[in-house]
C-alpha positions, -999 to 999 in steps of 0.1 A, spaced: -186 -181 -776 -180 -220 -789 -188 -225 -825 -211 -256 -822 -206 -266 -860 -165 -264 -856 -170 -287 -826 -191 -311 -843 -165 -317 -872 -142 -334 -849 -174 -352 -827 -164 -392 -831 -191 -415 -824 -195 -453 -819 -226 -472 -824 -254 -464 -843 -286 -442 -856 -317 -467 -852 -353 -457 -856 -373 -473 -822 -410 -481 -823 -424 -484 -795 -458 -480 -775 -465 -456 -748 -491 -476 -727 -515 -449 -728 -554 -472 -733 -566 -446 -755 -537 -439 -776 -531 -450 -813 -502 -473 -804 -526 -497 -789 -541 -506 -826 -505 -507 -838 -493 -476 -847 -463 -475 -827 -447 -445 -820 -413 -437 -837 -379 -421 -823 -343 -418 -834 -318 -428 -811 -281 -439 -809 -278 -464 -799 -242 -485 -788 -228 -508 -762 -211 -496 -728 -192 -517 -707 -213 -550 -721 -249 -535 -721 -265 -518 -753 -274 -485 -745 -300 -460 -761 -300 -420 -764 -330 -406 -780 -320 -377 -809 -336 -351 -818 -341 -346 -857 -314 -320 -859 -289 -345 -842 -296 -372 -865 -269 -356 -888 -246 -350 -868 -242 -382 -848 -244 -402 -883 -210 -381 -895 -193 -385 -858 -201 -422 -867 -186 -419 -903 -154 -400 -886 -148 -428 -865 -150 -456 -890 -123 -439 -908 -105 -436 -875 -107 -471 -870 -99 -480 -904 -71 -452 -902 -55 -471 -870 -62 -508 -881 -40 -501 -908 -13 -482 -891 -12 -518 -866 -10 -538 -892 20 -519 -909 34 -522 -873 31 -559 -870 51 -562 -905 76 -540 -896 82 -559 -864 86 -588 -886 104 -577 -909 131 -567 -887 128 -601 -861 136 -618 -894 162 -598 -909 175 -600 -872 178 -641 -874 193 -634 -907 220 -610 -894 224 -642 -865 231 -673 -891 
């Protein structure tokens, strides 16, 4: 049996936990005097669209760490490119160096 809680640790996420207010067209409902109706959702872009999934409470968690493991991610790999970009240039300029 898969241990959900192990597999969330390594869940990455993009996007983001929004609350959504909203009104449900029913004439009789309490929406319609403005007392919208709330719901958590992710929500992120996809291939140039933003894009909504509704969460339930007990997901609301969970997706907000997957989104704090992937900042780091990103961070982690920005910063791995950049030392990548000066190494590269460090050794095209010691190279032209090496040419003289």
């Amino acid at each position: 049996m898969i241990d959900v809680s192990k597999r969330n640790e390594s869940l990455l996420i993009r996007g983001s936990v929004v609350k959504v207010r909203r009104t449900c067209g029913k004439a009789q409902c309490k929406c319609v005097d403005g007392e919208l109706h709330e719901t958590w959702a992710l929500s992120y872009s996809y291939e140039g669209r933003t894009r909504m999934i509704p969460l339930r409470e007990e997901d609301i968690g969970v997706a907000r760490q997957a989104i704090k493991r992937y900042q780091k991610s990103l961070n982690w790999l920005e910063s791995q490119a950049i030392q990548g970009i000066k190494h590269l240039h460090a050794t095209v300029k010691a190279a032209k160096r090496r040419a003289r």
